[in-house]
FIKOLZA-1660 file (N, C-alpha, C; in steps of 0.1 Angstrom, whole numbers, plus 5000, padded with zeros to 4 digits):
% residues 245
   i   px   py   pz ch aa at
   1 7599 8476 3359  A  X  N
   1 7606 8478 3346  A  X CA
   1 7619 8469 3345  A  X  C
   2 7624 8465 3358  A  X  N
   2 7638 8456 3360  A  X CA
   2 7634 8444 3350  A  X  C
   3 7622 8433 3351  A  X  N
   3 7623 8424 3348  A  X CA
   3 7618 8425 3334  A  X  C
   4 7614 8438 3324  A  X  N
   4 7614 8437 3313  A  X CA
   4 7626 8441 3306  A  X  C
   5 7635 8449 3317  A  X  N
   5 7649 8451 3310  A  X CA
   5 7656 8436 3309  A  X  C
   6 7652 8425 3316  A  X  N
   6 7661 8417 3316  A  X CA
   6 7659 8407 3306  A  X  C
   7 7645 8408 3305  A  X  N
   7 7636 8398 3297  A  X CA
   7 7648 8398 3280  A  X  C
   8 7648 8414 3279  A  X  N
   8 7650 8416 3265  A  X CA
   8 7667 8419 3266  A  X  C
   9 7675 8414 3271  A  X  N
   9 7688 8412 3272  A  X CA
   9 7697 8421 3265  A  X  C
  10 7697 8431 3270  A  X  N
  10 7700 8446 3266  A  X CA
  10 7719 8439 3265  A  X  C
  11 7728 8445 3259  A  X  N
  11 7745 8442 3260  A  X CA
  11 7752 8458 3258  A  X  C
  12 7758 8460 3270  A  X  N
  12 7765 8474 3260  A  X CA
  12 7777 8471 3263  A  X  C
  13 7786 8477 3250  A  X  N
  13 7801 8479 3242  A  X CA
  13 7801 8493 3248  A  X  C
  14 7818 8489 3248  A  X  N
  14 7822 8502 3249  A  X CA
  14 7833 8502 3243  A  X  C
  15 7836 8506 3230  A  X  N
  15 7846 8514 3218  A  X CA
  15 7853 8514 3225  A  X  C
  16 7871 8511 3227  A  X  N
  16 7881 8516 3227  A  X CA
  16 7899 8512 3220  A  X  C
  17 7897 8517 3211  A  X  N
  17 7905 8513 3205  A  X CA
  17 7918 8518 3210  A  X  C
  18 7930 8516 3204  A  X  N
  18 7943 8522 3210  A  X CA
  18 7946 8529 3195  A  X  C
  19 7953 8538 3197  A  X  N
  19 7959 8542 3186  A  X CA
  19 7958 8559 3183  A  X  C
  20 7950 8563 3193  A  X  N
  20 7945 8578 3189  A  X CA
  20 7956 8588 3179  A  X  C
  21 7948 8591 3172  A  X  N
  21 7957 8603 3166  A  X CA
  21 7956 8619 3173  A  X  C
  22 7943 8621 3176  A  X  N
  22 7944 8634 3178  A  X CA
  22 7945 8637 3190  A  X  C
  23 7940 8631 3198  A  X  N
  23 7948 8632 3215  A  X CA
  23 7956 8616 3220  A  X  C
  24 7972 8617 3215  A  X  N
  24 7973 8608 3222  A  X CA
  24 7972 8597 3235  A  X  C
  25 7971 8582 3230  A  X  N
  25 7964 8580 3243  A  X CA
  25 7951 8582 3255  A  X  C
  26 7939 8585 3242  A  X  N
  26 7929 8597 3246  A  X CA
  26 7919 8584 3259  A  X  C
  27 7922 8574 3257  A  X  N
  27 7911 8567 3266  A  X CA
  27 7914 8566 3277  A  X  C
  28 7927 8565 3279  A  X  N
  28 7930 8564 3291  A  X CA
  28 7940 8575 3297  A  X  C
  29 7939 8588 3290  A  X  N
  29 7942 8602 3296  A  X CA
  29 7941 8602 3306  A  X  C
  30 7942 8608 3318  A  X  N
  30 7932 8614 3334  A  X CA
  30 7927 8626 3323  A  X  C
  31 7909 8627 3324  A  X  N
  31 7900 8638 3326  A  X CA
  31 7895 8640 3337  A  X  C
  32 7895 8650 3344  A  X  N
  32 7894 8657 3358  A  X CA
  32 7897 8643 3369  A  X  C
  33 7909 8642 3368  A  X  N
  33 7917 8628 3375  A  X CA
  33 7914 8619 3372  A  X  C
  34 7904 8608 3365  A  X  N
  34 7902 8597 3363  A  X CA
  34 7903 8599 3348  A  X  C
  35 7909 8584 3346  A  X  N
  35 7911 8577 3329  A  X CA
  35 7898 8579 3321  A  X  C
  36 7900 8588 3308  A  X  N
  36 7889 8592 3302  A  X CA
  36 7875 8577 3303  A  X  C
  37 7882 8569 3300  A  X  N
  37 7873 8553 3300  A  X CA
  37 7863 8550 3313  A  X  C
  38 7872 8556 3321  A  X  N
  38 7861 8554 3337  A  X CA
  38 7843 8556 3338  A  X  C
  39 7844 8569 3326  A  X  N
  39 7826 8577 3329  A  X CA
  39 7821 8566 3320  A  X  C
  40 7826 8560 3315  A  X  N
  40 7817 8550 3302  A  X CA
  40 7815 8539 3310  A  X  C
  41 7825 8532 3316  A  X  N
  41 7828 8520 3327  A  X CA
  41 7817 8520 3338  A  X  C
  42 7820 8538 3345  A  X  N
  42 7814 8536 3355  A  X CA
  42 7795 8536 3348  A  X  C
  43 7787 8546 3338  A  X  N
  43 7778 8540 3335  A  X CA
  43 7770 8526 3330  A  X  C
  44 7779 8520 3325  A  X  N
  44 7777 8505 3321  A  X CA
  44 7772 8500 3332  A  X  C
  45 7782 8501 3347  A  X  N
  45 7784 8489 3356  A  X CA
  45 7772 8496 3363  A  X  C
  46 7768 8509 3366  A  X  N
  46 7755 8515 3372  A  X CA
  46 7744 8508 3368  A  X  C
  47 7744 8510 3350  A  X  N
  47 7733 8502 3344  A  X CA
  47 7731 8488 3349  A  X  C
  48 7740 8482 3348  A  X  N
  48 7742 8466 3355  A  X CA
  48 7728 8465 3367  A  X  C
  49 7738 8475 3374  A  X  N
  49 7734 8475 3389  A  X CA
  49 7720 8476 3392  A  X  C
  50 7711 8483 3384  A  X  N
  50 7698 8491 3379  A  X CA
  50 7689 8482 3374  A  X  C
  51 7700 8470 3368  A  X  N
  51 7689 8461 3359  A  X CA
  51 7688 8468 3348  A  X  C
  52 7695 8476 3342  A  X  N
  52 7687 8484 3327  A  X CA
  52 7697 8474 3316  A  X  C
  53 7707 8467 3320  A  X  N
  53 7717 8461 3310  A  X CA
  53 7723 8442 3315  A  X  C
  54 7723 8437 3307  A  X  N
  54 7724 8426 3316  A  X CA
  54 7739 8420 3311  A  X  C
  55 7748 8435 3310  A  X  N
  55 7764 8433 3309  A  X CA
  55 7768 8442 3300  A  X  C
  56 7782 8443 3303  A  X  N
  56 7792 8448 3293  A  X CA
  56 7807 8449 3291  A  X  C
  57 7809 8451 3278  A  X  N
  57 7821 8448 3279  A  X CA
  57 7830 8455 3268  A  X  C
  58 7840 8459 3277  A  X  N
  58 7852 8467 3268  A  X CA
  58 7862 8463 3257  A  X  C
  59 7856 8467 3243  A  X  N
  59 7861 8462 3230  A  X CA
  59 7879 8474 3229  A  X  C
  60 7888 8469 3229  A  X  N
  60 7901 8470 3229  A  X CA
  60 7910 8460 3222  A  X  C
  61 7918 8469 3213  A  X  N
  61 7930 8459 3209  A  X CA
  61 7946 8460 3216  A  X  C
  62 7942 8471 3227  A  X  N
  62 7952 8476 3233  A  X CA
  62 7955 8470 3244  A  X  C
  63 7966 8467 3250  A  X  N
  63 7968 8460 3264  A  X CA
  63 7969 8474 3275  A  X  C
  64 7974 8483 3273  A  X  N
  64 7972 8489 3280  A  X CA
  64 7959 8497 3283  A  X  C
  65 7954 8500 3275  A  X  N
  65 7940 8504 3275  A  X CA
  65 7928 8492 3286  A  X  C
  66 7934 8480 3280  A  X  N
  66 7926 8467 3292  A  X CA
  66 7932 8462 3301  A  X  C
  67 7942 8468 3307  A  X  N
  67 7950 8470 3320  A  X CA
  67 7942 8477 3330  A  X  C
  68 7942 8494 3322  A  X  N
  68 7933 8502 3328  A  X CA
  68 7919 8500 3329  A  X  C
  69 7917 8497 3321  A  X  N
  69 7899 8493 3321  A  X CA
  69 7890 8484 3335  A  X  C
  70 7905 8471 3331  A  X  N
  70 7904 8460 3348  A  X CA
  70 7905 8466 3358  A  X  C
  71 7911 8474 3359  A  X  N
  71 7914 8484 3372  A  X CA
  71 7908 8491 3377  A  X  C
  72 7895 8496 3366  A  X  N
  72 7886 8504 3373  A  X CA
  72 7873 8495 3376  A  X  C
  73 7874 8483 3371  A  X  N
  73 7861 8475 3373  A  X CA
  73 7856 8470 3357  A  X  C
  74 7865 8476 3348  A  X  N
  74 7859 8469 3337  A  X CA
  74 7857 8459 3333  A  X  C
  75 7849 8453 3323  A  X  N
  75 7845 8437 3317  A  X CA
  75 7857 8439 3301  A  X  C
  76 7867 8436 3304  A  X  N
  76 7876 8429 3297  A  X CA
  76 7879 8421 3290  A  X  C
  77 7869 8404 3287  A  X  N
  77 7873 8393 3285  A  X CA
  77 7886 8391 3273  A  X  C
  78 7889 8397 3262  A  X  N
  78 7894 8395 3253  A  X CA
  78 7901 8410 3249  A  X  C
  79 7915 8408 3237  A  X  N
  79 7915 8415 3230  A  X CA
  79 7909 8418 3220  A  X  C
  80 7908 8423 3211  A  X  N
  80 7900 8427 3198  A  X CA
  80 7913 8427 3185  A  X  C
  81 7906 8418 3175  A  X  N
  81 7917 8413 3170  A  X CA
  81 7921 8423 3161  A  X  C
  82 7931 8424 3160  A  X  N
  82 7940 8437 3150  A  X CA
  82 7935 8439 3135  A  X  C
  83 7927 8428 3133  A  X  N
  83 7919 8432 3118  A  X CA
  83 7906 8442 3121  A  X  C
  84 7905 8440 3133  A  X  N
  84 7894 8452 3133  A  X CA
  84 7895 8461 3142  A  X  C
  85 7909 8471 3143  A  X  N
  85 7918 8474 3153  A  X CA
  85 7924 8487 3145  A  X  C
  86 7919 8486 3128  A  X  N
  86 7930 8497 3124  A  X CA
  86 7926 8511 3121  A  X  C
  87 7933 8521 3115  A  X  N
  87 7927 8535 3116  A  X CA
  87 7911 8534 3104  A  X  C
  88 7913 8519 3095  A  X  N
  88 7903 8526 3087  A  X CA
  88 7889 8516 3088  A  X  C
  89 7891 8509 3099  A  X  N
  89 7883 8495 3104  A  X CA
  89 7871 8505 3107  A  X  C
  90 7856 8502 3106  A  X  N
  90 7846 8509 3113  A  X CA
  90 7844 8502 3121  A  X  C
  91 7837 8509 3132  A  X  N
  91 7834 8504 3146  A  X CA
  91 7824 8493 3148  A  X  C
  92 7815 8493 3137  A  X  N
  92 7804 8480 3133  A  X CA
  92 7813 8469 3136  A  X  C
  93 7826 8467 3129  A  X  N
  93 7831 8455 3132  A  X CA
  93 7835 8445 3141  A  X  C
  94 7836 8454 3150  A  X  N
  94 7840 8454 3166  A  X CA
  94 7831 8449 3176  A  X  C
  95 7819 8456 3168  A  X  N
  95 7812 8455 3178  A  X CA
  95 7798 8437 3174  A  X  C
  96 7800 8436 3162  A  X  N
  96 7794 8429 3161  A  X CA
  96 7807 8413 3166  A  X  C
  97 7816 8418 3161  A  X  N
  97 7826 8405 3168  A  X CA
  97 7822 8403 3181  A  X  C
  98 7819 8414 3191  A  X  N
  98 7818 8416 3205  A  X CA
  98 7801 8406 3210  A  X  C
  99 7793 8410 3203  A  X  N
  99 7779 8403 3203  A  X CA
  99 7782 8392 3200  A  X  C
 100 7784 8383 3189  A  X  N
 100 7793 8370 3185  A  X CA
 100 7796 8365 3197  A  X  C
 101 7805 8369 3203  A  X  N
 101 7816 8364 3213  A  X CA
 101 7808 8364 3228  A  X  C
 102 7799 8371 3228  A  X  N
 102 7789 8374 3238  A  X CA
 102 7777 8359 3238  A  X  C
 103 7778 8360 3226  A  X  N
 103 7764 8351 3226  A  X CA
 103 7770 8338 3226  A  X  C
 104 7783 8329 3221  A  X  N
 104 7790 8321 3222  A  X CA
 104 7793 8317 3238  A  X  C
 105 7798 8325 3243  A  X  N
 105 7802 8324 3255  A  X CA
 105 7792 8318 3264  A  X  C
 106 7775 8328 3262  A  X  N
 106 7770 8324 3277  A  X CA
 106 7756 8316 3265  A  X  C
 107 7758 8311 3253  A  X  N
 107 7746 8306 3249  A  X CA
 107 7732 8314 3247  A  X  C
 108 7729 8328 3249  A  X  N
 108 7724 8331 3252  A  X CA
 108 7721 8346 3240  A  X  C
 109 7706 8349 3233  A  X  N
 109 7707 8356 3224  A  X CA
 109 7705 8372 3229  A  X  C
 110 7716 8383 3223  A  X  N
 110 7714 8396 3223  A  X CA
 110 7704 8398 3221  A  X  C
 111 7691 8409 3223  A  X  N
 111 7681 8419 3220  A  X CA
 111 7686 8432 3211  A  X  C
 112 7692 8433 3220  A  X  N
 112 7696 8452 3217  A  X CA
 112 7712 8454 3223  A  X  C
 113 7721 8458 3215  A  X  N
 113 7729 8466 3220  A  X CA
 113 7728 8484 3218  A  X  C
 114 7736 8485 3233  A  X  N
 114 7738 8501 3236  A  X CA
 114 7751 8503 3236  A  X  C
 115 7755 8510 3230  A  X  N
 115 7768 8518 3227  A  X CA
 115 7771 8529 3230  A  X  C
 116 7776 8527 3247  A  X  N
 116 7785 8538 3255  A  X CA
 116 7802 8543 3250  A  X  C
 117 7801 8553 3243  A  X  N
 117 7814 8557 3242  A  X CA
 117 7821 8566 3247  A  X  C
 118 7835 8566 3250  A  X  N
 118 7846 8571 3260  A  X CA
 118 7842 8585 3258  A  X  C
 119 7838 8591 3245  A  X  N
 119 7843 8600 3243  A  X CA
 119 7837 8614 3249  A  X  C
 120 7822 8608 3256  A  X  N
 120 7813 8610 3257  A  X CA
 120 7808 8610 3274  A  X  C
 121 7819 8618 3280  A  X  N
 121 7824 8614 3296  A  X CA
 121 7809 8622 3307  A  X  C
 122 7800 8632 3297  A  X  N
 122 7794 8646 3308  A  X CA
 122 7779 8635 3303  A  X  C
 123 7777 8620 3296  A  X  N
 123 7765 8613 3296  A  X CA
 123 7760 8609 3313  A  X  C
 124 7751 8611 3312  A  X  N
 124 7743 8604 3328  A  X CA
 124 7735 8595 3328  A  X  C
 125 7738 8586 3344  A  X  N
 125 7731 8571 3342  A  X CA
 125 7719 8582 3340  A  X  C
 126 7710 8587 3344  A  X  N
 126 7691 8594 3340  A  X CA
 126 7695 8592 3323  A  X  C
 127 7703 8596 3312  A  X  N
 127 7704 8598 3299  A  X CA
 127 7702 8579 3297  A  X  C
 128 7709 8573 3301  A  X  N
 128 7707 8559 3299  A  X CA
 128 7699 8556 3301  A  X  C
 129 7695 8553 3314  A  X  N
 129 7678 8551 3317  A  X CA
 129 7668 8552 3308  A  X  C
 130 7668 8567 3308  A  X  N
 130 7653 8572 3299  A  X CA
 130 7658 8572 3286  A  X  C
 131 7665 8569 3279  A  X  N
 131 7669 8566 3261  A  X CA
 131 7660 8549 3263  A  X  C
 132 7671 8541 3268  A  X  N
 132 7668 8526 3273  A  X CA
 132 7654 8527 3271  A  X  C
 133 7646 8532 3281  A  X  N
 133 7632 8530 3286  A  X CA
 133 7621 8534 3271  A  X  C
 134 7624 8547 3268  A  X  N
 134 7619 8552 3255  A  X CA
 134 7622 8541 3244  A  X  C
 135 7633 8531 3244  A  X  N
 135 7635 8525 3229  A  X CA
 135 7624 8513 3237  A  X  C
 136 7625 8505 3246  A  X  N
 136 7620 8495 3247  A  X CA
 136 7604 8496 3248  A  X  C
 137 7600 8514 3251  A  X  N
 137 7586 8513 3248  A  X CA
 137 7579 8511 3235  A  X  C
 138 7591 8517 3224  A  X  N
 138 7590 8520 3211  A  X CA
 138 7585 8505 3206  A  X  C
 139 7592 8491 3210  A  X  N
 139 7593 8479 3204  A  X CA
 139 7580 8474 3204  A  X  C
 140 7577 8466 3192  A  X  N
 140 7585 8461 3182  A  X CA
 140 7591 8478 3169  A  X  C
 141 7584 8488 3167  A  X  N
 141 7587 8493 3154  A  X CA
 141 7597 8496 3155  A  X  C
 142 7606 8499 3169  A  X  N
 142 7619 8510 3168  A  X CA
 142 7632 8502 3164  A  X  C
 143 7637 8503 3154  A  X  N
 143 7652 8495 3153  A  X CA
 143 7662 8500 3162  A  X  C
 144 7659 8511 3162  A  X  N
 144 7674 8521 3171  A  X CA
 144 7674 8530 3171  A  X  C
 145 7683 8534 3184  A  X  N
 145 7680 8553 3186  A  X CA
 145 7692 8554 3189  A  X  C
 146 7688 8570 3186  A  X  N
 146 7704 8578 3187  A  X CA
 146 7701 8587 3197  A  X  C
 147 7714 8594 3206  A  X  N
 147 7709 8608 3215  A  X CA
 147 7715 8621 3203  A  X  C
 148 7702 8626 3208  A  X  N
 148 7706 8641 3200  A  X CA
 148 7705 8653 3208  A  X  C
 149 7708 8666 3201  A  X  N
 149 7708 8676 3208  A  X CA
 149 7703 8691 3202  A  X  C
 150 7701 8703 3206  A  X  N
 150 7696 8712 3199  A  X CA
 150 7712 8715 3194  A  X  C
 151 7706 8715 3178  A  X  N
 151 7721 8723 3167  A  X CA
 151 7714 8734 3167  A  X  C
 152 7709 8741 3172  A  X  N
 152 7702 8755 3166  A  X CA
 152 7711 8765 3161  A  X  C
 153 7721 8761 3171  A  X  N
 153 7735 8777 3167  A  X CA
 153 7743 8773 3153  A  X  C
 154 7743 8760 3146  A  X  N
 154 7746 8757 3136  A  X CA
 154 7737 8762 3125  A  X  C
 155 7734 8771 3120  A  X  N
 155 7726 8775 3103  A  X CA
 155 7731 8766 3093  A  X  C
 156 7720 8759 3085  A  X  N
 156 7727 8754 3075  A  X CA
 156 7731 8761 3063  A  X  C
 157 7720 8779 3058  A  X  N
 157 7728 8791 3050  A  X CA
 157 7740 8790 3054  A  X  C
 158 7751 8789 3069  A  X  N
 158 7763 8794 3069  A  X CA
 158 7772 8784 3065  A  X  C
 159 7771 8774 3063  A  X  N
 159 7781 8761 3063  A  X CA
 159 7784 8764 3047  A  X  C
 160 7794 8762 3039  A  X  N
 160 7801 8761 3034  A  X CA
 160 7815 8747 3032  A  X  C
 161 7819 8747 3014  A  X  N
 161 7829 8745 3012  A  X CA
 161 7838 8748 3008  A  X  C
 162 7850 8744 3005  A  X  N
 162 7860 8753 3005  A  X CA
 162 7862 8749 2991  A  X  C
 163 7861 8758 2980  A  X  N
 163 7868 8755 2967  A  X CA
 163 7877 8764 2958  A  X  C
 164 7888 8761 2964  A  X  N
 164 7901 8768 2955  A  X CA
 164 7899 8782 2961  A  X  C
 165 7903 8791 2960  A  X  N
 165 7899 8807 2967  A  X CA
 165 7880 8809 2969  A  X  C
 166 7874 8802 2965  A  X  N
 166 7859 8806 2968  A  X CA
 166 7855 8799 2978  A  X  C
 167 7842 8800 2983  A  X  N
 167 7833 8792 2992  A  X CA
 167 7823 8789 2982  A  X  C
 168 7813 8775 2982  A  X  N
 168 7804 8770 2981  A  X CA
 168 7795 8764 2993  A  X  C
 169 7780 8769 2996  A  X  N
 169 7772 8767 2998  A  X CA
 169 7771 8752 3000  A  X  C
 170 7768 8747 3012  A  X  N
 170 7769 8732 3013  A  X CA
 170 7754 8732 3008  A  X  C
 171 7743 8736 3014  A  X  N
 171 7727 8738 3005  A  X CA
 171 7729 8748 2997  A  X  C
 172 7726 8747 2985  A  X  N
 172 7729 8758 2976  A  X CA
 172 7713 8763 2974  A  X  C
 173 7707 8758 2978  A  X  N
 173 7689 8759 2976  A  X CA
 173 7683 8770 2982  A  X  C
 174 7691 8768 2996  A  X  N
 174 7692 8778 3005  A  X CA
 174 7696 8790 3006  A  X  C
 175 7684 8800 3007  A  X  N
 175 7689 8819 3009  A  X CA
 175 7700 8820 3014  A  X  C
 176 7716 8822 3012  A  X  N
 176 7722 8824 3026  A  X CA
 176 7719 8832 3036  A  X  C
 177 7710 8844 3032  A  X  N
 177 7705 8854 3045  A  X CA
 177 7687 8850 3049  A  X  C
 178 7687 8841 3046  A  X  N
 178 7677 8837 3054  A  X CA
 178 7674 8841 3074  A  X  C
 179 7663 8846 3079  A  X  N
 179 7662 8850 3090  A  X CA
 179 7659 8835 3099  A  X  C
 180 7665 8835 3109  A  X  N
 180 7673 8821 3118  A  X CA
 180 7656 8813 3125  A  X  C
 181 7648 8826 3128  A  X  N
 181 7634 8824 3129  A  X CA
 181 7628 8815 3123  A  X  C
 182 7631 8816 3108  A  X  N
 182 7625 8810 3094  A  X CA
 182 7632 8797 3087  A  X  C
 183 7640 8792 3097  A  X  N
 183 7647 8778 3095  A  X CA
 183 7636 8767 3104  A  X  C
 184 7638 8757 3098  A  X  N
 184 7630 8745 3109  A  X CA
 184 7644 8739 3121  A  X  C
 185 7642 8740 3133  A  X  N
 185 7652 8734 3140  A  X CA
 185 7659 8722 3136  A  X  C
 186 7674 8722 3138  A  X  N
 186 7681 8712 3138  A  X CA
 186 7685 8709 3152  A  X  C
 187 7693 8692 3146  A  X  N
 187 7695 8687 3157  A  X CA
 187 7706 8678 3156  A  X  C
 188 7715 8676 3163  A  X  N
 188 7732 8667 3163  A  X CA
 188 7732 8661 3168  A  X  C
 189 7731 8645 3164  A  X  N
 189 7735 8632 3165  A  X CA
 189 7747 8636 3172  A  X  C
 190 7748 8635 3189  A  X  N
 190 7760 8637 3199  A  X CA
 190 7770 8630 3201  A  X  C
 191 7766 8613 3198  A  X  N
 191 7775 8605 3199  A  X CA
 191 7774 8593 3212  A  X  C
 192 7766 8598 3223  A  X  N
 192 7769 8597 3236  A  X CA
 192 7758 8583 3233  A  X  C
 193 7752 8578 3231  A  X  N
 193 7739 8568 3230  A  X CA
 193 7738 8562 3224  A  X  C
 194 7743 8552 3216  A  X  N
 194 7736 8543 3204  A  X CA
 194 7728 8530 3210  A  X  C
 195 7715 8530 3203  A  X  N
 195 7709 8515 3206  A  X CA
 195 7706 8510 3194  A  X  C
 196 7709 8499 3194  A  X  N
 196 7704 8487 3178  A  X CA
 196 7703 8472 3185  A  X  C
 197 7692 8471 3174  A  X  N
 197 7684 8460 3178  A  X CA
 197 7698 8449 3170  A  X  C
 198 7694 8435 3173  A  X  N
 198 7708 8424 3168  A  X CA
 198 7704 8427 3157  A  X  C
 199 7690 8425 3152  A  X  N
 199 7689 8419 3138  A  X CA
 199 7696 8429 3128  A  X  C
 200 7693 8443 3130  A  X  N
 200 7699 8456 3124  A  X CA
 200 7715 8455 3122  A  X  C
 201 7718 8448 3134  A  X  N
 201 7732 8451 3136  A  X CA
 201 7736 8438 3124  A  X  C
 202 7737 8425 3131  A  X  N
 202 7738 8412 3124  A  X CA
 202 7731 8407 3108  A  X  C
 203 7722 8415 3106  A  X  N
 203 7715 8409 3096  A  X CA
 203 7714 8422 3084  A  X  C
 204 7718 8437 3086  A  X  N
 204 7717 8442 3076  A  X CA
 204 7732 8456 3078  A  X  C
 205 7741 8448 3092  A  X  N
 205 7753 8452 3089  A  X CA
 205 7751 8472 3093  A  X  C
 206 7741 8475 3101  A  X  N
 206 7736 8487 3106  A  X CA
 206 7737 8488 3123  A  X  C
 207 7742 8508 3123  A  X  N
 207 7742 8504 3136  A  X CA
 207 7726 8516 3138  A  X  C
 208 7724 8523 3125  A  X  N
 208 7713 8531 3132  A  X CA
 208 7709 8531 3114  A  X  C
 209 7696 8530 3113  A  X  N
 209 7689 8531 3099  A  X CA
 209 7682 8542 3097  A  X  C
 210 7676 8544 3088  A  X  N
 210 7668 8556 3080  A  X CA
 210 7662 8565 3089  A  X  C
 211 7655 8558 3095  A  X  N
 211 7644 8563 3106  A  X CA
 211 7648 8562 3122  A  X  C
 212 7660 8565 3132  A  X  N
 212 7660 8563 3142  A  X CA
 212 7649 8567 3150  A  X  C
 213 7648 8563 3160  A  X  N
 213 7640 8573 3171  A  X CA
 213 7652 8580 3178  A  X  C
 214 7648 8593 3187  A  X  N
 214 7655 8596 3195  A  X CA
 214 7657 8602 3208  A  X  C
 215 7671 8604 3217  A  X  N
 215 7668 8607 3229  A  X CA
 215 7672 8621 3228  A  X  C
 216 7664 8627 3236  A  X  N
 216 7672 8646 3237  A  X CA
 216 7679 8651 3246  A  X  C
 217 7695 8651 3243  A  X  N
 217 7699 8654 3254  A  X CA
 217 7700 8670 3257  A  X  C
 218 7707 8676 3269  A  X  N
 218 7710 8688 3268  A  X CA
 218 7724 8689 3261  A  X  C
 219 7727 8704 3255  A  X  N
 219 7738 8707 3248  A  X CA
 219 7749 8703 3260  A  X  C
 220 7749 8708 3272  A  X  N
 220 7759 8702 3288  A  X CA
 220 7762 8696 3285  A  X  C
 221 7755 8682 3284  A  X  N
 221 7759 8668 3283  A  X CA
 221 7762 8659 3271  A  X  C
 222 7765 8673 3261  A  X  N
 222 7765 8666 3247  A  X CA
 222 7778 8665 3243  A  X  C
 223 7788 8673 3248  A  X  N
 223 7807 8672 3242  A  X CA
 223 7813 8661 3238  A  X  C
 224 7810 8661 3228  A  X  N
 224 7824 8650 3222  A  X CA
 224 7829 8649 3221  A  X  C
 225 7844 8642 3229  A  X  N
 225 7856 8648 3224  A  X CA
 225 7867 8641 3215  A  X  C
 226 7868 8651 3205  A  X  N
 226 7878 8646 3192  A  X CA
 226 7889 8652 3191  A  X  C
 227 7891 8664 3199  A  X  N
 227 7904 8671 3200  A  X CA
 227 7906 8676 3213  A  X  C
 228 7914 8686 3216  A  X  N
 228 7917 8691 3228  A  X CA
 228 7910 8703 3235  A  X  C
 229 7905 8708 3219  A  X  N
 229 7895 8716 3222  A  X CA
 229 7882 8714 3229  A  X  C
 230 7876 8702 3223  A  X  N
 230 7866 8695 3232  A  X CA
 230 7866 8687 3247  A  X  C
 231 7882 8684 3246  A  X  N
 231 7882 8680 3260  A  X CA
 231 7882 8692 3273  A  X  C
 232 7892 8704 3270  A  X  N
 232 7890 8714 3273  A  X CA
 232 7878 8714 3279  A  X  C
 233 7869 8715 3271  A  X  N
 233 7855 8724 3272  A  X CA
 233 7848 8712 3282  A  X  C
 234 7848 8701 3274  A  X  N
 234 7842 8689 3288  A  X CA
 234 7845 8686 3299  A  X  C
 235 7861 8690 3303  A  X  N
 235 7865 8688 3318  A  X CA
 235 7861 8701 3319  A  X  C
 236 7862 8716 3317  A  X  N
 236 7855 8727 3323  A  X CA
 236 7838 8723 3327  A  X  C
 237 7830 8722 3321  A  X  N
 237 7820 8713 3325  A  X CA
 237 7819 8705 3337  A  X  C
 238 7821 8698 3334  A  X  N
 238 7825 8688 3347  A  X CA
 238 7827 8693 3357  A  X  C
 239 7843 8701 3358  A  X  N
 239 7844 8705 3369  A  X CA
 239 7839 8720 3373  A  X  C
 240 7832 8728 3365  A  X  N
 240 7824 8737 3371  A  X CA
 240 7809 8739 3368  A  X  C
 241 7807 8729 3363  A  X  N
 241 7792 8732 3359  A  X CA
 241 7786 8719 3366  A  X  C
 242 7787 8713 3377  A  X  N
 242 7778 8702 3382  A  X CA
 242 7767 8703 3385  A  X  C
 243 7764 8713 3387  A  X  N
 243 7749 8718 3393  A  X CA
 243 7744 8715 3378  A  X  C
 244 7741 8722 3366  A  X  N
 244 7739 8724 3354  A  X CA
 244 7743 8706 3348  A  X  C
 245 7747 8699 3350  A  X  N
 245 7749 8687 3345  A  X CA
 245 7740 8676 3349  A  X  C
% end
């Protein structure tokens, strides 16, 4: 499998912007002693090692953020330029700058990027691996996969908006006492996995389209973290649930 991972020149990004609003300084926090950035770092460089990626590299507009990054082994080459650096910039932009600058540098064309993000510390090299291995069996039809997870505890009857003293129904179609039995399962785009093929990315400005395929992770290894609440819950994990991870 090594020399078809290499054949097809896999590149993963890893997101990290400076600027956090809701945990400041969230990339490079200590989570259970290491800089939140390390578990993304240290999977890339694993993947490297494995043959599943044939590089990566940490998109930052922050110096301190690529201080720390160097320090734990990260691929650094550049900052990321402040136009695509700010609170309302999407991450597409970054990352397609980053493939550009990739392919410039060694002459050499992307297949697929994977997009390991910080935030996303309880992912495992096995979750890389077998996402990886599943998209490249998928090829040619698969443009990109996402990792998902069981939403089951999420009902879509319960979800609601908020309008002026009332609630509205986000499905209004929907029984709200419908029995949980009699729902078709959902499922939550986690965050922890993105794959896209160049052309998706470069040629129609996408990082995941209509139709992903996808990888299943466990709910364990699914915490995102966007507040303190989630980091909470993922360094508890981590540090007492290893067996279970």
């Amino acid at each position: 499998m090594k020399a078809r991972y290499e054949k097809l020149n896999i590149l993963s990004i890893i997101p990290a912007r400076g600027g956090s609003k809701g945990i400041p300084h969230k990339n490079i926090k200590l989570f259970n002693g290491k800089p939140l950035i390390y578990y993304a770092i240290k999977l890339a460089k694993e993947a490297e090692k494995k043959g599943i990626i044939a590089g990566h590299i940490v998109s930052t507009n922050d110096r301190e953020i690529a201080s720390t990054a160097k320090s734990i082994g990260g691929n650094v080459p550049f900052l990321r330029p402040e136009s695509l650096a700010t609170d309302d910039s999407p991450v597409i932009g970054a990352i397609i700058h980053t493939v550009e600058w990739w392919e410039q540098q060694y002459n050499d064309a992307v297949h697929s990027i994977l997009l390991l993000q910080p935030t996303n510390p309880l992912t495992s090299i096995e979750d890389v691996d077998n996402s990886v291995r599943y998209y490249l069996d998928s090829q040619p039809e698969a443009e990109c996969l996402i990792s998902i997870c069981d939403a089951q505890h999420v009902r879509l009857p319960t979800l609601y908006y908020k309008k002026g003293r009332y609630l509205e129904g986000v499905l209004k179609q929907v029984d709200p006492v419908i029995k949980r039995q009699d729902l078709e399962k959902l499922y939550w785009r986690n965050g922890a996995i993105y794959i896209t093929r160049r052309d998706l990315l470069l040629k129609e400005n996408k990082i995941i389209n209509e139709e992903p395929i996808f990888y299943d992770m466990p709910r364990l290894r699914s915490v995102a973290i966007d507040d303190m609440f989630d980091w909470n819950i993922a360094e508890y994990l981590m540090t007492h649930k290893k067996d279970s991870l």
